[in-house]
C-alpha positions, 0 to 999 in steps of 0.5 A, a space after each residue: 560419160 563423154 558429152 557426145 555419149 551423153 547426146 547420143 542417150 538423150 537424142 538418138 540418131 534415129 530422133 534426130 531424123 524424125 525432127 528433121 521430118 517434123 521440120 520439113 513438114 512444118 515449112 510445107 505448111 507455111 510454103 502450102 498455105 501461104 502460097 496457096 493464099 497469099 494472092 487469089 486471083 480469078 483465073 478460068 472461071 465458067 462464066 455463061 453469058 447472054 449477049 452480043 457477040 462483041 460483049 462475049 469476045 470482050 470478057 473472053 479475051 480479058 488479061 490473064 484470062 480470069 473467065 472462061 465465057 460461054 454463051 448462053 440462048 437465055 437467062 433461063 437457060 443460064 440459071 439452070 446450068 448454075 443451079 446444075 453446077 456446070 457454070 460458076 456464074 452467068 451474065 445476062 446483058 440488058 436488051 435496053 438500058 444500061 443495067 446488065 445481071 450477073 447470076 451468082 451462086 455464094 454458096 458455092 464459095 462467096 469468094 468466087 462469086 465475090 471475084 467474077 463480081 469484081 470483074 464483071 464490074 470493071 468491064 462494064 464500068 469501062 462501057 459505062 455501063 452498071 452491074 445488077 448482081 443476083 445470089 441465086 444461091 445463098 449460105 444457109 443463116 447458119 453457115 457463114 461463109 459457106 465454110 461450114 462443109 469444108 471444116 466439116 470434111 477436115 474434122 472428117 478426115 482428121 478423125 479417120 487419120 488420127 484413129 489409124 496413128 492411134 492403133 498404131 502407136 498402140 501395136 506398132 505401124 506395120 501388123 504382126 499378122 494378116 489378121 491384127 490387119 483385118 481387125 484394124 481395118 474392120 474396126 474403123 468401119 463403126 469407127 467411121 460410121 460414128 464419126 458420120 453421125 456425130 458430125 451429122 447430129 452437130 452440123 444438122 440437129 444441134 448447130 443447124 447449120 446444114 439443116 435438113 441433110 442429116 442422112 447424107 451428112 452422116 454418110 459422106 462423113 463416115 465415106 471420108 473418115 473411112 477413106 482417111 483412115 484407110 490411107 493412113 494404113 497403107 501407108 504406115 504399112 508401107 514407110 512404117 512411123 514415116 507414114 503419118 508424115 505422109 498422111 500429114 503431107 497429103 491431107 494436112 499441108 496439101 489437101 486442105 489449102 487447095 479443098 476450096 474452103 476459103 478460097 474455091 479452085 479458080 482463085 488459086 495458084 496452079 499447083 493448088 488449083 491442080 491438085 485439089 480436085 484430085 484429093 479427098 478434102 477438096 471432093 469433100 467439100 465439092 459434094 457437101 456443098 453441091 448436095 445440100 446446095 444444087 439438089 445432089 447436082 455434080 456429087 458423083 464424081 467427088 463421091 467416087 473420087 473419095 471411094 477410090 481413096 478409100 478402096 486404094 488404101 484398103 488394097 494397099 494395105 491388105 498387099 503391104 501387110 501380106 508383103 511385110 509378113 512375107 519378108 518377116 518370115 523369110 528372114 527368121 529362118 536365116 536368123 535362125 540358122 545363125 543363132 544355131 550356129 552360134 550356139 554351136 
């Protein structure tokens, strides 16, 4: 056997093309996640503030834009829309002296309350004046960092696009049939509903971290692992084996780094900041931490971002499959007629 044949044997062509894949995505998970964090920087951050107009037109008109000022009647009324999650922070300047308040809320990201703090502080170290920071809203003792909803919703997701790839590698990414189709669908639905109580059972009752939100951890678990599941579908019946790279590409390389785990949305490049709030990791981790933080406050439009998600690769798949058959039989009866003729 010639050297050629022999690495034709061992590595097929058709290999060779799903290592090149594997590559690719490999160098859009480092070009994702170090250019979403190689350099955070506050940008268009909702600051609600209580002051002089002088003091409103200053933070409003600092370079590259790192607040987006809005003023504010009173201290109540700037504590009440961050608690409703419209505001990220609140400035409240002192009517005497010289000690003005900034309202933060960490556990929305300590990041972000960290970065208008360093902001903040500048300006009014430049009026020689000095800053008195409130957390209105702090991390539960358990969850530090307020990162524990966002690696929840990533196990979430795993979980859902794993289970997907599984049954296809068990009987192949594109069904046989219309119903080897609702089957796997319909088989994700407890599949999901377990992965919601499991992770509710670890994050509330054994490791306390999110204490106290057991139902609603367990619900918008089973929400996102549906959702990832069902994606994963539609798109290995659409691009065949090729759709875990996508699933990967989507959920993986794109969605994690822009979710607002480590970093929240106002401190990322553009691109990330774009797409985060579009994607199930980053409404994920938005309607975890408004839920067990800001009483449900802003979880609507998350939830249903990631119902939309799920219900589109439901449909996807349930149209690609029917799609898929369609040509299948379509092309049997000409390979019929050629076996018979070949036969003749």
């Amino acid at each position: 056997m010639r050297t050629e044949e022999r690495l034709r044997d061992a590595i097929p062509p058709r290999t060779i093309l799903l290592v090149a894949g594997v590559l690719l995505l490999q160098l859009g998970f480092i070009l994702s996640y170090v250019g979403a964090f190689h350099s955070p920087s506050p940008s268009g951050v909702r600051l609600a503030v209580v002051g002089p107009q002088a003091t409103v037109q200053r933070l409003d008109a600092l370079p590259d834009d790192p607040l987006e000022v809005e003023p504010a009647a009173s201290e109540a009324e700037v504590r009440q829309r961050i608690l409703d999650r419209e505001v990220s922070a609140g400035f409240v300047v002192a009517r005497t002296g010289t000690t003005d308040r900034l309202l933060v809320a960490s556990a929305a990201g300590p990041a972000l309350a960290t970065a208008v703090e360093q902001v903040v502080t500048q300006v009014e170290n430049a009026q020689r004046r000095t800053v008195q920071v409130v957390d209105l809203v702090a991390p539960e003792a358990g969850d530090a960092r307020a990162l524990t909803g966002f690696y929840a919703v990533v196990g979430w997701l795993v979980g859902g696009y794993l289970a997907a790839a599984a049954l296809a590698i068990a009987r192949g990414a594109r069904p046989a049939t219309l119903q080897r189709t609702l089957i796997r669908l319909g088989a994700m639905v407890p599949y999901a509903v377990l992965s919601g109580l499991g992770g509710a059972l670890i994050l509330d009752e054994w490791l306390h971290a999110l204490a106290g939100h057991f139902f609603a951890l367990w619900w918008i678990g089973a929400l996102l692992t549906f959702t990832a599941a069902t994606v994963t579908m539609a798109l290995q019946v659409l691009f065949g084996v090729l759709g875990v790279g996508l699933t990967v590409l989507i959920f993986v390389i794109l969605g994690n780094p822009s979710a607002g785990g480590a970093y929240q949305a106002e401190l990322l490049p553009t691109f990330w900041r774009l797409i985060g709030g579009a994607l199930p990791n980053g409404a994920g981790t938005e309607a975890l931490r408004n839920y067990v933080y800001f009483s449900g406050h802003a979880t609507t439009r998350p939830l249903l971002l990631i119902a939309i998600w799920g219900a589109a690769g439901l449909l996807v798949t349930l149209a690609g499959s029917l799609l898929h058959l369609r040509r299948a039989a379509q092309r049997e009866p000409v390979s019929e007629g050629r076996h018979a003729r070949h036969e003749a």
